[in-house]
C-alpha positions, -999 to +999 in steps of 0.1 A: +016+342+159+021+313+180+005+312+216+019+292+243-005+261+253-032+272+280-018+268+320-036+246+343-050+280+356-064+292+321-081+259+316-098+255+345-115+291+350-089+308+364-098+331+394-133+323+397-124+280+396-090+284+424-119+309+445-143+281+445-118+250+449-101+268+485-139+280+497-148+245+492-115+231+504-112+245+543-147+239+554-139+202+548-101+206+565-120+220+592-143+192+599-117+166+591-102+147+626-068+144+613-062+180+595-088+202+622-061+204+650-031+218+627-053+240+614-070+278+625-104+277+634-136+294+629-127+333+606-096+324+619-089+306+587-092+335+565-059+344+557-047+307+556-078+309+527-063+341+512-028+323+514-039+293+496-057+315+468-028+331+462-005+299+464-027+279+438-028+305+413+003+307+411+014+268+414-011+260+387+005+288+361-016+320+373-003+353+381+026+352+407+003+362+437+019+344+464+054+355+451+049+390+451+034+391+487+055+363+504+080+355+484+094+323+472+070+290+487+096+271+503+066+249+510+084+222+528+106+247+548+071+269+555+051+236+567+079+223+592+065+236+620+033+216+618+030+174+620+026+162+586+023+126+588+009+103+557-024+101+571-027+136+573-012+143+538-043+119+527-069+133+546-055+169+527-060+152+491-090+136+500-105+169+514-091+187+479-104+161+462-139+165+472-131+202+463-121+197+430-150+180+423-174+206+439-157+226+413-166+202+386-130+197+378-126+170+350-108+147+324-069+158+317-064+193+334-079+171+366-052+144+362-026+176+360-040+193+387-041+161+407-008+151+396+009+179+412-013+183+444-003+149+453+032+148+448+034+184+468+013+168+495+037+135+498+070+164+498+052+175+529+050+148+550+074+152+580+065+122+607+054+092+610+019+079+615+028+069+652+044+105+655+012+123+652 
């Protein structure tokens, strides 16, 4: 019987790995200059966290968690409201980044996950530099 290649998801760990990349990822978005003021602060974050569990699971071939709670992403239409300039969509990969490699996340799935997480991060850019 044939099985379908492993997801992204499978490959890296699956819950335990997208739990540690977004507990490692906000502390940083926090702490960041650019990404801090568009962002909750303090516990306040927790169900932006919960969110973002949900949403890479799914966006890297999990279960549908987001889906089944939210909906479809509609990430650009969702992120609108909030100033998404270049500089900020680089200060997001370079804070995920630095998560993916808390998480020891290596070699081809990384390129994969990376490949993916940047071009979603460039769709969400909605201003200019000067704007924000």
């Amino acid at each position: 019987m044939d099985r379908a290649p492993l997801t992204i998801y499978e490959r890296i760990g699956g819950e335990e790995t997208i739990a540690r990349i977004v507990e490692s990822f906000y502390p940083r978005v926090q702490q960041d200059p650019l990404l801090a003021p568009i962002f909750p602060k303090g516990d306040e974050i927790r169900p932006v966290m919960e969110k973002q569990r949900r949403f890479l699971t799914q966006f890297f071939g999990g279960p549908p968690l987001y889906s089944q709670l939210y909906g479809h992403p509609r990430l650009r239409a969702r992120h609108l409201p909030f100033p998404i300039s270049p500089q900020r969509a680089e200060a997001w990969l370079r804070c995920m980044a630095e998560a993916l490699d808390e998480a020891e996340i290596q070699g081809q799935v990384r390129k994969e996950m990376w490949s993916r997480l940047y071009t979603t991060a460039a769709h969400m850019v909605n201003q200019s530099d000067q704007e924000s």
